[in-house]
C-alpha positions in Angstrom: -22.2 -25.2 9.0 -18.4 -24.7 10.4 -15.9 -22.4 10.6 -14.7 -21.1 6.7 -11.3 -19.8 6.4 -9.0 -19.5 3.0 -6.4 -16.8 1.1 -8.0 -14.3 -0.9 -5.6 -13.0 -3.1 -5.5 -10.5 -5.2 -3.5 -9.8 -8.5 -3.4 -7.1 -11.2 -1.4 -4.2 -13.0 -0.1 -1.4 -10.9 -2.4 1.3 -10.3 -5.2 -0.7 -10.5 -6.7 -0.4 -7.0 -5.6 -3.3 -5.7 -4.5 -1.8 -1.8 -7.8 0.7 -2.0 -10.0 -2.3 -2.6 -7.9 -4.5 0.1 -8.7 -1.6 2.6 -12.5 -1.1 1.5 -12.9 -5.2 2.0 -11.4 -4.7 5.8 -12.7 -1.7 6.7 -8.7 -0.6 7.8 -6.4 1.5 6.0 -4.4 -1.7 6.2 -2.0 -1.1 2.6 -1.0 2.0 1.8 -2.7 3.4 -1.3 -1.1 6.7 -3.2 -2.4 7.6 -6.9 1.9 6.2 -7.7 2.1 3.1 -9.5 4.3 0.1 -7.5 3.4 2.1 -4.1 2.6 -1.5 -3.0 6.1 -3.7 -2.9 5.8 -6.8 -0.2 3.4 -9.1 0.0 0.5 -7.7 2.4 -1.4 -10.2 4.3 -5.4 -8.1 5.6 -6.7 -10.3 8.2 -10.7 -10.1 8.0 -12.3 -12.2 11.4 -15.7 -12.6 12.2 -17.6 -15.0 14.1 -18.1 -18.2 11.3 -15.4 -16.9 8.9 -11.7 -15.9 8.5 -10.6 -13.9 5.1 -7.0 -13.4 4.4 -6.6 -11.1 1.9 -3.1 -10.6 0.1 -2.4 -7.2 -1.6 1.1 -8.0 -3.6 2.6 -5.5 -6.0 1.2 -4.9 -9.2 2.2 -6.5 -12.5 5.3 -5.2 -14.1 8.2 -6.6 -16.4 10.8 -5.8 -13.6 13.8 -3.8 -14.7 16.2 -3.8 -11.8 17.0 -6.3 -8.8 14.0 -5.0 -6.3 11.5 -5.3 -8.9 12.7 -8.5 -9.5 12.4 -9.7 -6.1 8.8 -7.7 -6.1 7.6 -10.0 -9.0 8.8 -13.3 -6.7 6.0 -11.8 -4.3 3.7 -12.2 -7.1 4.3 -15.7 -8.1 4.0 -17.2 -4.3 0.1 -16.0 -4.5 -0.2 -19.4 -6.3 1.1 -21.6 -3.8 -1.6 -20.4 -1.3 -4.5 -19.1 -2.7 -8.6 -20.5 -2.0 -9.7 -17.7 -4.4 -8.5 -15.4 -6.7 -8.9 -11.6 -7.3 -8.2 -10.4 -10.6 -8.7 -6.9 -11.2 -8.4 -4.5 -13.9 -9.4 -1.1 -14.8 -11.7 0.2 -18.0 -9.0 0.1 -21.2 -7.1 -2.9 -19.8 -6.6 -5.7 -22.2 -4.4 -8.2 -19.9 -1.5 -8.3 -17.6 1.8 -7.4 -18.6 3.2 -11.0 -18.1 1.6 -13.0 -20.3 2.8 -16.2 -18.5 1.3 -15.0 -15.1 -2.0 -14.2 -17.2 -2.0 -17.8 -18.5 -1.6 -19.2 -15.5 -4.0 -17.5 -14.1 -6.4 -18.7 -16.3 -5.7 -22.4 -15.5 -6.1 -22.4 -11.9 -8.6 -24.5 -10.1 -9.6 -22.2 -7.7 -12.5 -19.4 -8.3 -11.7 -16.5 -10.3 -13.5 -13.3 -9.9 -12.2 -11.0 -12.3 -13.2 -7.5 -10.7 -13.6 -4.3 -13.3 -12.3 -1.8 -10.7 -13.0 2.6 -11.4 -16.7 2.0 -12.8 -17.6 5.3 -11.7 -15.1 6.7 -14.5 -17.2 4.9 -17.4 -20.7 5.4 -18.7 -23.0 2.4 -18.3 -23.4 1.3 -22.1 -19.1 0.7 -22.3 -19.8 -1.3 -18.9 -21.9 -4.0 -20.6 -19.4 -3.9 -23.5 -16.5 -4.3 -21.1 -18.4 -7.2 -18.9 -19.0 -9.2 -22.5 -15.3 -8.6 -23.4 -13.8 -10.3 -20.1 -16.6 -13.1 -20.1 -15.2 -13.9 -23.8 -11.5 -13.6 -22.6 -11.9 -15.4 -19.4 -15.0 -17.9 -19.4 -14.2 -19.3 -16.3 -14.0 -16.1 -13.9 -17.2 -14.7 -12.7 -17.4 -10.5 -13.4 -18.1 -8.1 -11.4 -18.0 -4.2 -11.6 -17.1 -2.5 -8.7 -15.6 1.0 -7.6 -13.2 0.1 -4.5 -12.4 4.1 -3.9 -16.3 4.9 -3.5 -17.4 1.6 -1.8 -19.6 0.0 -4.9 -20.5 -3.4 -4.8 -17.8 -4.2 -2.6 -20.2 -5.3 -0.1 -22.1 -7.8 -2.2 -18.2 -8.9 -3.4 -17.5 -9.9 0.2 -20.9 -11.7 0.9 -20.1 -13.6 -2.8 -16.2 -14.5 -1.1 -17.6 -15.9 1.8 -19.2 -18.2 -0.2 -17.1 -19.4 -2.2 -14.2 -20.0 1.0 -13.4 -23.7 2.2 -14.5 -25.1 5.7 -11.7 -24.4 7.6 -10.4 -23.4 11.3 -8.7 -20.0 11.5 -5.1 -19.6 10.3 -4.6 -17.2 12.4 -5.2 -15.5 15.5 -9.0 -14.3 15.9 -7.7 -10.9 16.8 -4.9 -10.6 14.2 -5.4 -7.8 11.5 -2.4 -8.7 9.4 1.1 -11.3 9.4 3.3 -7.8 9.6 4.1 -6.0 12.9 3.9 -2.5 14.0 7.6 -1.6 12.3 6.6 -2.7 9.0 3.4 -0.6 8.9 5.3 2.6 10.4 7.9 2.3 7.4 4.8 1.8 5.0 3.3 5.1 6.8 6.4 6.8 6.2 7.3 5.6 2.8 3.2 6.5 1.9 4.3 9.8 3.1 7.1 9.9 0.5 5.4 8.9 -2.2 2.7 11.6 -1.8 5.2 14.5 -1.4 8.3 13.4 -3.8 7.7 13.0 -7.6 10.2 11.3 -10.4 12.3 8.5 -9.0 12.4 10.0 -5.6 9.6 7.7 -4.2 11.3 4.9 -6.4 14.7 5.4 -4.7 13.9 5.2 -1.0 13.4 2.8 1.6 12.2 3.2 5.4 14.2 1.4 8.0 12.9 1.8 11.6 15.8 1.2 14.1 13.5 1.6 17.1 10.1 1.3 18.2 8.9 2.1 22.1 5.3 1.9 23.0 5.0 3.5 26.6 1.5 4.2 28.3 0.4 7.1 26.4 3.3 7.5 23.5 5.1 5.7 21.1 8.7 6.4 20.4 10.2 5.8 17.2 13.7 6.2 15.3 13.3 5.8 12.2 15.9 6.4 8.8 15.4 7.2 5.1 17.6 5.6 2.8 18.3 6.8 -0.8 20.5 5.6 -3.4 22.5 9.2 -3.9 23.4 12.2 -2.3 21.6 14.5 -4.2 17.8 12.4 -3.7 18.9 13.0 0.0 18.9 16.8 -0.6 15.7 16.6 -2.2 13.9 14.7 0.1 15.1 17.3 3.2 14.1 20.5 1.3 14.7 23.7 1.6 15.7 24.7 5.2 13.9 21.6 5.9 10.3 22.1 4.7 10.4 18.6 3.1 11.5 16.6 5.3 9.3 17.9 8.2 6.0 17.8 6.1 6.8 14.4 5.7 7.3 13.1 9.0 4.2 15.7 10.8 1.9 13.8 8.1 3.2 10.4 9.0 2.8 10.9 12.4 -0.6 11.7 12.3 -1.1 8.8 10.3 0.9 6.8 12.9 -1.4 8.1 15.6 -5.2 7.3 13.7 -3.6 4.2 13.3 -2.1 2.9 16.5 -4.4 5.5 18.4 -1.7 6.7 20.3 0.6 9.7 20.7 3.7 9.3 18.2 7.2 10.9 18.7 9.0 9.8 15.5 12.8 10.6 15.1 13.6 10.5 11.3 16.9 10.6 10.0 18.2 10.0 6.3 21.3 8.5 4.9 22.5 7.4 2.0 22.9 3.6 0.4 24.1 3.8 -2.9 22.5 1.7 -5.5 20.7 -0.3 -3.0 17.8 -1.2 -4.8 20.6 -3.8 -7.3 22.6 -4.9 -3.7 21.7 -8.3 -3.2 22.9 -7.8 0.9 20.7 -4.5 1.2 17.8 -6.3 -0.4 17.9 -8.9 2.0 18.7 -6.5 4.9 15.2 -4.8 4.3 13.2 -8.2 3.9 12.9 -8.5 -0.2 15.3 -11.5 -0.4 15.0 -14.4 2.2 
């Protein structure tokens, strides 16, 4: 037999799991995964590579009926999943009934490609709801093959992958055999830091940022970075920098040891925060940080 390679991609509500499972499949914490709904909002390419097989998994954000201009352009991540995809991920979590676009749900149920439709947070649910839940989804969704998993505590995830292999098309590589994802080292030190904001901030805090890193230096034995915090209003700025600034540094010590697990390096990060009002509905700020092409 040949090389296999195809998209994996994945698709649910927010706060499903989506990222945690994503991570669990590669074995690198890849996406960032908070206990926040809509922590995930790009389009994540997780590059698995072994010797006969390559697994692209894509993490996009979860499923919402988008309410401003960034969740709009959020959503579009969603809908390119279709143009790509070998095999689909759909995953939900004990009490879910569908996905909150009833079009997207549809359409997911008329694709060609295999469906496994992934019951994520087992461990939360005692076995007899389990078989009640896996006969509800067959009925809802004869075509998908079920599976009950718990991405947070490793279960069945295994025997998920061997089942993916599988089911992926012959295929060379579509990417570099020693690529772990499409995004470069910025991206995943903005994600670090925004991870970081999300885990510290509550209300619309974590809603109303974004991470722009201005400069990134890799020397032999440290990494440089500049990186700034933009919010929509004076005020979230004040917030986010805390009292004699408690907040601010918490935030950036914990991103930098994230930084260094991850890039297994010494980090020196800069961060700096200034304001952009109303960014998240300004079509030129949008595209400026990569959510509008």
């Amino acid at each position: 037999m040949g090389h296999k390679a195809g998209f994996v991609n994945i698709i649910g509500n927010p706060n499903v799991g989506k990222s945690t499972l994503m991570n669990a499949l590669l074995g690198e914490g890849l996406s960032i995964a908070t206990p926040k709904a809509q922590t995930t909002r790009h389009r994540i390419l997780g590059i698995l590579n072994e010797a006969d097989y390559q697994m692209v998994f894509s993490d996009t954000p979860g499923v919402i009926q988008p309410a401003y201009a960034l969740q709009e352009s959020m959503m579009d991540f969603v809908q390119s999943i279709f143009e790509d995809a070998d095999i689909f991920l759909y995953m939900i979590e004990p009490g879910e009934k569908a996905l909150k676009d009833e079009k997207l749900f549809d359409r997911l149920k008329q694709v060609e490609q295999p469906v496994l439709l992934l019951i994520n947070k087992v461990d939360t649910i005692e076995q007899e709801k389990m078989a009640d839940l896996m006969e509800y989804w067959k009925e809802q969704f004869p075509a998908a093959e079920v599976y009950p998993v718990s991405a947070l505590h490793n279960f069945n995830v295994e025997e998920l992958k061997q089942r993916l292999v599988e089911l992926l098309p012959e295929s060379p590589p579509y990417f570099d055999k020693e690529s772990l994802s499409d995004r470069n080292e910025r991206f995943f030190t903005s994600e670090m830091i925004r991870e970081q904001i999300l885990l510290n901030y509550k209300k619309e805090i974590p809603y109303s940022v974004e991470v722009d890193v201005e400069e990134f230096k890799e020397e032999d034995k440290l990494i440089r970075i500049r990186a700034v915090i933009y919010t929509e209003r004076d005020t979230q700025k004040g917030i986010i920098i805390g009292h004699q600034g408690k907040m601010i540094k918490k935030t950036g010590t914990n991103a930098r040891i994230r930084m260094e697990e991850f890039f297994k390096k010494k980090v020196f990060l800069d961060l700096h925060i200034k304001v952009r009002k109303n960014w998240r509905q300004d079509e030129s700020q949008l595209k400026r940080f990569g959510y509008r092409h």
